[in-house]
PALUMVO-932218 format. One line per field, with one value per residue: residue number from 0; residue in one letter; x, y, z of N, C-alpha, C, CB in turn. Coordinates in pm, whole numbers, plus 50000, padded with zeros to 5 digits. Glycine has a CB too. Layout:
BEGIN
nr = NUM:...
rest = a:...
n_X = X:...
n_Y = Y:...
n_Z = Z:...
ca_X = X:...
ca_Y = Y:...
ca_Z = Z:...
c_X = X:...
c_Y = Y:...
c_Z = Z:...
cb_X = X:...
cb_Y = Y:...
cb_Z = Z:...
***
This chain:
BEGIN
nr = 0:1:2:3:4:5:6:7:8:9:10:11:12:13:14:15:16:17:18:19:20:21:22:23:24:25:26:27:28:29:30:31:32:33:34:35:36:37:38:39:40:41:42:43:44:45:46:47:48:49:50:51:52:53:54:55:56:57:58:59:60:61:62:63:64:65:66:67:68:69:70:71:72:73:74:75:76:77:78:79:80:81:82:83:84:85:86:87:88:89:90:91:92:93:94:95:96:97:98:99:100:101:102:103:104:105:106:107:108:109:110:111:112:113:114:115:116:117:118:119:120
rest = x:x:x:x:x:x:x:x:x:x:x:x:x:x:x:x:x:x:x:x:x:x:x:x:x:x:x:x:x:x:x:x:x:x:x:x:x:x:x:x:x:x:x:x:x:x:x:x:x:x:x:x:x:x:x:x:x:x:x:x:x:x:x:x:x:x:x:x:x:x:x:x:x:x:x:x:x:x:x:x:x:x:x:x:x:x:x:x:x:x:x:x:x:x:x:x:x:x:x:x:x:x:x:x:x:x:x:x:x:x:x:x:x:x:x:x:x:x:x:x:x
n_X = 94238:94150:94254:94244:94295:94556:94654:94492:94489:94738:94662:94562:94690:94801:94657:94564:94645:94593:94293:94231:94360:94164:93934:93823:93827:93955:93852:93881:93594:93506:93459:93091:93024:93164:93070:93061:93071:93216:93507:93755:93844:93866:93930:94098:94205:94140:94350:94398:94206:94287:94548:94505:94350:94583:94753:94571:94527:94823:94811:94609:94747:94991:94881:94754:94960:95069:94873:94866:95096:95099:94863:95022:95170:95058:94937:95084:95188:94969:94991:95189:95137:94933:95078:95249:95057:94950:95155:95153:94945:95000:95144:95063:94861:94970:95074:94851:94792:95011:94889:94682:94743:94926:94706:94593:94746:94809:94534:94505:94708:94601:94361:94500:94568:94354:94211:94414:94411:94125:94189:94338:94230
n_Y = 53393:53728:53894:54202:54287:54362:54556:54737:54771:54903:55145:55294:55268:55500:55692:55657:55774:56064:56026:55940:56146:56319:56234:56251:56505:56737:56995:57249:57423:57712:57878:57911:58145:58348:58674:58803:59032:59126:59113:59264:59155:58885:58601:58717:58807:58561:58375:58145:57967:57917:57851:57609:57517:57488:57295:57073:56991:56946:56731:56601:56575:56385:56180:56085:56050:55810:55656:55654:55537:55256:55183:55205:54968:54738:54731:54717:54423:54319:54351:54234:53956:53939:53925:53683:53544:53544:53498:53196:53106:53151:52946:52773:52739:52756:52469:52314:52418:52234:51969:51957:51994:51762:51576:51614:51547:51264:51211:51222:51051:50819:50827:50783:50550:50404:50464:50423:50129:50067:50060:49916:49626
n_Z = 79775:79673:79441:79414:79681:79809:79688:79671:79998:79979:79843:80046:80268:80321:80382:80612:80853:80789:80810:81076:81291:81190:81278:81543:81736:81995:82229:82444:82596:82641:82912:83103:83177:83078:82902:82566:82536:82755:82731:82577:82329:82103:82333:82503:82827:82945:82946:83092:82973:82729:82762:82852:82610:82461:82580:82618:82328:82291:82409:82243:82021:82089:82141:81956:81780:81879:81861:81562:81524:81624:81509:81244:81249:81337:81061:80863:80996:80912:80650:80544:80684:80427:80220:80252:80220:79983:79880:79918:79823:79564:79539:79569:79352:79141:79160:79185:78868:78735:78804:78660:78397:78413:78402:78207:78057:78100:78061:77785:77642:77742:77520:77355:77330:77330:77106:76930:77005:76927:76684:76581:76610
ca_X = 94231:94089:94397:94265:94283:94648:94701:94375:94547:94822:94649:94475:94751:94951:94568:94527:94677:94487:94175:94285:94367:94015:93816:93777:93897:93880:93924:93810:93499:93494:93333:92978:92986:93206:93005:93135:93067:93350:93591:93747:93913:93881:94023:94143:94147:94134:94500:94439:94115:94374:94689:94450:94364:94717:94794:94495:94572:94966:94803:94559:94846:95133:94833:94700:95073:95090:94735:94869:95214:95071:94794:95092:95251:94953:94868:95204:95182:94842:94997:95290:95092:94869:95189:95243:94929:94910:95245:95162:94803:95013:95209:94908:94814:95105:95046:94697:94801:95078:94851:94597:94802:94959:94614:94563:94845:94769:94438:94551:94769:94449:94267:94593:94619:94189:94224:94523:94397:94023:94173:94459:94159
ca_Y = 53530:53825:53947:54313:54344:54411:54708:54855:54829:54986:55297:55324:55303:55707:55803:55628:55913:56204:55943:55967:56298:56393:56146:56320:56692:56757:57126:57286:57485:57845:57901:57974:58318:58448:58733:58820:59186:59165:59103:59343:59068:58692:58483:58894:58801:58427:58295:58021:57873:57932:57776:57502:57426:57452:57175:56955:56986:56893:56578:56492:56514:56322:56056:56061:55975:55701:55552:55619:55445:55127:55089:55121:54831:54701:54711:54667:54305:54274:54355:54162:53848:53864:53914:53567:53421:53577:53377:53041:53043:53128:52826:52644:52760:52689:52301:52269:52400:52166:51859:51983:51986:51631:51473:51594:51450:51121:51161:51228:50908:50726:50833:50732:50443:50368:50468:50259:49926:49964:50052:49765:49522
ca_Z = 79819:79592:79393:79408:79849:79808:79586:79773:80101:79958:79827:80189:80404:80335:80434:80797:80957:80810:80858:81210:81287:81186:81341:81672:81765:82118:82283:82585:82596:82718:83045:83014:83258:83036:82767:82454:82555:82857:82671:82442:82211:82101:82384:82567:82941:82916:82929:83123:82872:82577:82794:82881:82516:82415:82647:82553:82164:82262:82450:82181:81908:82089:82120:81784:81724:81937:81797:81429:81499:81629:81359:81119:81292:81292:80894:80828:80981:80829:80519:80528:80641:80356:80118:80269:80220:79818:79779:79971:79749:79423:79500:79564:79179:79055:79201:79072:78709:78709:78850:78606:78287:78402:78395:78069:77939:78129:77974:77573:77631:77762:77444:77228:77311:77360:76924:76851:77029:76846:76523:76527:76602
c_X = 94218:94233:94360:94251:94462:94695:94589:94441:94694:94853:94598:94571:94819:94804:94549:94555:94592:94313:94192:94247:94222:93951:93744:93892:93818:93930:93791:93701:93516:93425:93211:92968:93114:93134:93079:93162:93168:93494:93613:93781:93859:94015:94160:94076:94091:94217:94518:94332:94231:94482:94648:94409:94443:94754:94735:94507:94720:94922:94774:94633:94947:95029:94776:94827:95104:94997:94821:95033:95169:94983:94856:95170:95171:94877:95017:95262:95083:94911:95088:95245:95011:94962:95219:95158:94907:95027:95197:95005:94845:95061:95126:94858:94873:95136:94951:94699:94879:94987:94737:94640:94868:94811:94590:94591:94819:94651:94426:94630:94654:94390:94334:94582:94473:94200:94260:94472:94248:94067:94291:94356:94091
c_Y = 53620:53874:54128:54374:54429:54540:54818:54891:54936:55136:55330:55382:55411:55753:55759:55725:56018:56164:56013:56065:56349:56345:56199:56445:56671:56915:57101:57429:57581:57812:57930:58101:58419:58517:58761:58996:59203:59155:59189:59266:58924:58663:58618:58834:58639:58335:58172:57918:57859:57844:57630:57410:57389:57314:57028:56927:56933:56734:56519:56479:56424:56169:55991:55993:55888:55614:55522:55547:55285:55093:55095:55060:54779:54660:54694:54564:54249:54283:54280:54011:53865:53898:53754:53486:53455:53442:53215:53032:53082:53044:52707:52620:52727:52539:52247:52302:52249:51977:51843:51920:51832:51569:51502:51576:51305:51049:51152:51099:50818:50701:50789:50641:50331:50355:50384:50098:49934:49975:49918:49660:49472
c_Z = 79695:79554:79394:79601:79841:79766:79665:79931:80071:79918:79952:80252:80400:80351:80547:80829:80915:80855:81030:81310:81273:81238:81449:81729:81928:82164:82362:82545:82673:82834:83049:83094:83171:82899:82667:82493:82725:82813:82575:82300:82209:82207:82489:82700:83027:82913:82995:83120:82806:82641:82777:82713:82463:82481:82597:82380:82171:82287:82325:82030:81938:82097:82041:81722:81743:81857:81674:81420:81565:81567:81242:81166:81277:81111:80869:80903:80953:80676:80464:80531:80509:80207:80127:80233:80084:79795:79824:79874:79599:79400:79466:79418:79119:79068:79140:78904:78675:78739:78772:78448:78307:78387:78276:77995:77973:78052:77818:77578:77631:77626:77327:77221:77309:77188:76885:76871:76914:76706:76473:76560:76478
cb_X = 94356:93975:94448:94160:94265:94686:94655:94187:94575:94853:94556:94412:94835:95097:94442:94600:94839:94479:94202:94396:94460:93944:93864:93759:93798:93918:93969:93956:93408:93418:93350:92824:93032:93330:92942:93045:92861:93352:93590:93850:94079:93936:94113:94045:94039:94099:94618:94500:93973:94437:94757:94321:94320:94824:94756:94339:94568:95106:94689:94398:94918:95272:94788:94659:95157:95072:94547:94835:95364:95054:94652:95158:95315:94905:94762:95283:95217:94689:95010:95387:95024:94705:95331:95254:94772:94959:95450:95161:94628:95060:95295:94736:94795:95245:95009:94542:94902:95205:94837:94570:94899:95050:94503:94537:95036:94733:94349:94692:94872:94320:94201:94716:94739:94051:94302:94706:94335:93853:94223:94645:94082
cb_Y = 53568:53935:53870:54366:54156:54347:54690:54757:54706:54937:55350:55198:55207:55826:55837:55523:55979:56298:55736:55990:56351:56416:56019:56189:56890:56628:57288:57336:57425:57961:57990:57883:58322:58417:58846:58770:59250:59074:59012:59463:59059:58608:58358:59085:58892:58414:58375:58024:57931:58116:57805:57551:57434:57567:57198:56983:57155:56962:56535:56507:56611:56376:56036:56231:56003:55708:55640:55764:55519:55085:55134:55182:54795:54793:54863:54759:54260:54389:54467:54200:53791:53898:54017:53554:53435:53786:53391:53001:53128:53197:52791:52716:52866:52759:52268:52378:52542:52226:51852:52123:52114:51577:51462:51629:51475:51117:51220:51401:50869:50813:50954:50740:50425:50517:50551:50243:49836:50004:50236:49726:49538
cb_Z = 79903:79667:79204:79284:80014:79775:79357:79816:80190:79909:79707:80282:80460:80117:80367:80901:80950:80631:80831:81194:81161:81085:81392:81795:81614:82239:82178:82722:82615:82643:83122:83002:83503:83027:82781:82297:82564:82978:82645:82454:82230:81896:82188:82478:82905:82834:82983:83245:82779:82510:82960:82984:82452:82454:82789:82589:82077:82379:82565:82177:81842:82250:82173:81679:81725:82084:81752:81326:81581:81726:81304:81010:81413:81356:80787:80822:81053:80855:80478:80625:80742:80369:80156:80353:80335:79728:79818:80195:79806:79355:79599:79656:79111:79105:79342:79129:78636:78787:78988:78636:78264:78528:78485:78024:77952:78269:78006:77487:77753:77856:77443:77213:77426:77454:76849:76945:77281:76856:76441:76644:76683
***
């Protein structure tokens, strides 16, 4: 496994949520029979567009919260297994040096003792 996935997920994951959060905005669209010229004000005469987006902006934050608390359960057992899987493949490394460095002592003996017999002949 790539020794630089870890530290990258780790600068990622304090931005999922504003990721999130921006991805998709939803509000409610004015009516189209209403003119700008009946109205004396922005949103003057309209209290129940404006209530209506208040409502839909409470939904689509308590569910943006929901999304962004189960994809950090979500990456935070993605991240945890591959904390697991860095250590079970450094042990693995730590097996193959050691099985590495014994053959090359097996093999410097080999070559000691290949010397000594042709030169004692």
């Amino acid at each position: 496994m790539a020794p630089w996935i870890l530290p990258a997920l780790k600068a990622v994951l304090p931005h999922v949520g504003s990721i999130i959060t921006a991805a998709k905005p939803v509000f409610t669209k004015k009516p189209p029979e209403t003119a700008p010229d009946s109205a004396p004000g922005p949103g003057a005469g309209q209290p129940g567009v404006v209530q209506q987006q208040i409502s839909e902006l409470q939904a689509a934050a308590s569910q943006n919260a929901a999304n962004i608390r189960e994809l950090a359960q979500q990456l935070q057992s993605t991240v945890a297994a591959l904390e697991q899987a860095a250590t079970v493949a450094d042990a693995r490394l730590r097996r193959a040096v050691i099985l590495a460095a014994a053959s090359i002592a097996v093999a410097l003996v080999s070559l000691g003792v290949t010397v000594f017999a042709l030169l004692a002949r």
